[in-house]
C-alpha positions as CSV (number, residue, x, y, z in Angstrom):
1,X,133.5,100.0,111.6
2,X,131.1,101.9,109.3
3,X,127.3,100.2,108.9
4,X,127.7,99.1,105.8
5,X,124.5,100.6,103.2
6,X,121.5,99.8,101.2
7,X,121.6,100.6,97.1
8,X,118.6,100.3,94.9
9,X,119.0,100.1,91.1
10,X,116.2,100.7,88.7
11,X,115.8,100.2,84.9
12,X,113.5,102.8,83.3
13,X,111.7,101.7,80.3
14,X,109.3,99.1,81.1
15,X,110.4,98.8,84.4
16,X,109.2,102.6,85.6
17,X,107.7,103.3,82.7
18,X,105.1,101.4,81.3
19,X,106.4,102.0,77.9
20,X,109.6,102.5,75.8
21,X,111.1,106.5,76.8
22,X,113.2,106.9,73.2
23,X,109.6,106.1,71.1
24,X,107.5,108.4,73.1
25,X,110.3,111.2,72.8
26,X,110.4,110.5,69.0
27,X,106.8,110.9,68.8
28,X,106.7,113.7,70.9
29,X,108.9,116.0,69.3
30,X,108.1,114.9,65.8
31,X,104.4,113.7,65.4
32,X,103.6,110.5,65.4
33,X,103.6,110.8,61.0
34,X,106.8,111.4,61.0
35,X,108.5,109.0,63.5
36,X,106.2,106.0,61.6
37,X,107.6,107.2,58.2
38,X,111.2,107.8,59.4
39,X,110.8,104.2,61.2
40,X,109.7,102.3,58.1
41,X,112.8,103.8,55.9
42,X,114.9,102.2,58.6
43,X,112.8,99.1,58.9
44,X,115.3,96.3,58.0
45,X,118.0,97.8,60.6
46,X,114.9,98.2,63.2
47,X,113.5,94.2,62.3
48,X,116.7,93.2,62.5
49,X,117.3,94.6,66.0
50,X,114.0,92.9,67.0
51,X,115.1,89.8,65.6
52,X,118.7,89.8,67.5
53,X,120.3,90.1,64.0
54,X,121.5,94.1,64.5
55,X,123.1,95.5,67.8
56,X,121.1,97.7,69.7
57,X,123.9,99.8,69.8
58,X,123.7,100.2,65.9
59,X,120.2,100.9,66.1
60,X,119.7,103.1,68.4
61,X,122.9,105.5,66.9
62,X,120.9,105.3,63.8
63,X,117.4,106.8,65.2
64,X,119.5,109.4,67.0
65,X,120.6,110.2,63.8
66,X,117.5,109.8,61.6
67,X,115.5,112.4,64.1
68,X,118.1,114.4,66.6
69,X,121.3,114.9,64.5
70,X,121.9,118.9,64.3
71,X,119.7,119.7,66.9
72,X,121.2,122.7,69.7
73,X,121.9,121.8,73.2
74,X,118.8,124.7,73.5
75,X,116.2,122.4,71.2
76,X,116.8,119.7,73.3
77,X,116.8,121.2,76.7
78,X,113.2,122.9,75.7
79,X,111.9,119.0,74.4
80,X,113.2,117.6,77.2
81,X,111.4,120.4,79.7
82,X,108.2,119.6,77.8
83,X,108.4,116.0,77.4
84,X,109.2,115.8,81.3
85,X,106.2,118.3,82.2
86,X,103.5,116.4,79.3
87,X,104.3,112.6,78.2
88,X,106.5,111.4,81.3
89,X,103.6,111.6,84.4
90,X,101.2,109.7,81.8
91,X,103.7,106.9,81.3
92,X,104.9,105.9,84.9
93,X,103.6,102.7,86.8
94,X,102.4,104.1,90.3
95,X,103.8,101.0,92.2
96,X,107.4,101.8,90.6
97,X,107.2,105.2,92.1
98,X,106.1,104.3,95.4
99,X,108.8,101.4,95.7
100,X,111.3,104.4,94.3
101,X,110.2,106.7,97.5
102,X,110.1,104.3,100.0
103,X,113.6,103.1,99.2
104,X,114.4,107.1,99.6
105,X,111.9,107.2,102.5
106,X,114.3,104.4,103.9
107,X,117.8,105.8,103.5
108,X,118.8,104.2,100.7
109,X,121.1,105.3,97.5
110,X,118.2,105.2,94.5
111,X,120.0,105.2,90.8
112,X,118.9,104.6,87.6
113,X,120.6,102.9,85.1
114,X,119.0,103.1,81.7
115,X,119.8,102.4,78.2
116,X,117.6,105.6,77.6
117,X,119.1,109.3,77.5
118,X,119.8,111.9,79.9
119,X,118.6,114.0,77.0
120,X,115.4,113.2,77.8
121,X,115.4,111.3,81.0
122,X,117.3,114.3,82.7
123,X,115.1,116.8,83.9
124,X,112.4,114.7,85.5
125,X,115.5,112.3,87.3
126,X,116.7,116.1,88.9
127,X,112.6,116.8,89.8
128,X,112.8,113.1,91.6
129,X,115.9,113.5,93.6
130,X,117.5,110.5,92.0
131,X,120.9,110.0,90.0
132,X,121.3,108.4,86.7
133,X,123.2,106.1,84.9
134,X,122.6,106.4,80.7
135,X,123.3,106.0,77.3
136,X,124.4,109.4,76.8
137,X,124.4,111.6,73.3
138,X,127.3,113.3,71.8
139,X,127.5,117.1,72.0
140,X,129.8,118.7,69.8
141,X,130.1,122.8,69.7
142,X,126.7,122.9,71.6
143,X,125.3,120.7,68.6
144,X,124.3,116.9,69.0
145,X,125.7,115.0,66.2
146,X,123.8,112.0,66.4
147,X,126.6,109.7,68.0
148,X,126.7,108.2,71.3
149,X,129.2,109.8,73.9
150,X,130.1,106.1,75.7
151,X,128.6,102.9,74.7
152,X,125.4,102.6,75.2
153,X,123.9,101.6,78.7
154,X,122.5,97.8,78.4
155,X,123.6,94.5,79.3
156,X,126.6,94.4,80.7
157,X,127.0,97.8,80.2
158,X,124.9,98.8,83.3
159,X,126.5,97.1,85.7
160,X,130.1,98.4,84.1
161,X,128.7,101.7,85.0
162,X,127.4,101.2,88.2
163,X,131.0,99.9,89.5
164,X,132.4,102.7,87.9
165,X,130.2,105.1,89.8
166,X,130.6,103.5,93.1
167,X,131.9,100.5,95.1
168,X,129.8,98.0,95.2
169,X,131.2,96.1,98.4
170,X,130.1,99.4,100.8
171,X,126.5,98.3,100.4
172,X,125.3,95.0,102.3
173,X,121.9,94.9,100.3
174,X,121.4,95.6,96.7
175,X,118.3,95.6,95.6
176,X,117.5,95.7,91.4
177,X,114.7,96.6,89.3
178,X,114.2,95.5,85.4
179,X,111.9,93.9,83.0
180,X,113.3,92.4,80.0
181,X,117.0,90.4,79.4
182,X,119.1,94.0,79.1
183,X,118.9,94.0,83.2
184,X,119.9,90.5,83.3
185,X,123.2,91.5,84.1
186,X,122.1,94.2,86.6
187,X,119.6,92.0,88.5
188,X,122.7,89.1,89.1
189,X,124.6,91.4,90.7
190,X,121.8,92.3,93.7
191,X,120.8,90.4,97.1
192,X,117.1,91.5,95.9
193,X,116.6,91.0,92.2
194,X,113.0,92.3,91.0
195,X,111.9,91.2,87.7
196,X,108.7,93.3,86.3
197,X,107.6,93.9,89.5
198,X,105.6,96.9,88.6
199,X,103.4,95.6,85.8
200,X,99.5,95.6,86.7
């Protein structure tokens, strides 16, 4: 009889990060003039996704759209080198990074599931060893088209994915990492739920 395993499932914005991925990737690859001016023409969709009135699903398509529609898969692979080598060290809670290697340290399967992109979230979840579970951008021709590829990774979403990726009943201990009511879902699922565990 195999020994059954250990899995470890992490939210990244404001669970790794100490703030939202998608806002410092706007500002970072369009000034911070822009992204305020582009965010205030979409402010009654944005208030009304902070009010529980709009989808995030909506809202996040339309900021995709508003700053990364027509871009080249090259644009975005350069951004996404840069943003990983400049803005994501300067963003990461230290304790979420330790718990993240001793769970490697340890054995364990490390993945995780965000509601951010791989578009921008790739490159530094290759440099950390770790797979990924995310919202993921439409590429058409080499060309992003400001769409979403598969419904975007939140809520129940996550823990859709994660079953799809794996089966859940090879691992005897689950443990999961989130801050905010999107990992709700996630966290119910695990034998160890953490709830912003990494905030100072």
């Amino acid at each position: 009889m195999s020994e059954k395993k250990t899995l470890a499932l992490f939210d990244f914005d404001g669970t790794i990060s100490n703030k939202d991925s998608f806002v410092a990737f706007m500002k970072f690859t369009h000034g911070t003039p822009v992204f305020v001016f582009r965010m205030a023409v979409g402010f009654l969709t944005f208030a009304g996704w902070k009010l529980g009135l709009v989808k995030s699903h909506f809202t996040k398509v339309k900021a995709l759209r508003a700053f990364y529609k027509g871009w080249t898969e090259e644009q975005m692979a350069d951004a996404r080198k840069r943003f990983t080598a400049e803005v994501i060290p300067t963003i990461l809670f230290p304790k979420a990074i330790d718990k993240i290697n001793w769970h490697k340290e340890n054995g364990h399967r490390v993945i995780v599931v965000t509601a951010s992109c791989d578009a921008w979230l790739g490159d530094w979840a290759k440099q950390m060893e770790l797979e990924i579970l995310c919202t993921e951008m439409e590429l058409k021709d080499g060309i992003y088209t400001g769409d979403l590829s598969k419904p975007n990774c939140r809520g129940k979403e996550k823990v859709n994915r994660v079953k799809q990726h794996l089966n859940l009943e090879d691992y005897s201990e689950i443990y999961a990492y989130g801050n905010d009511h999107g990992d709700n879902q996630m966290l119910s699922i695990a034998t160890h739920p953490h709830f912003r565990e990494f905030e100072d």
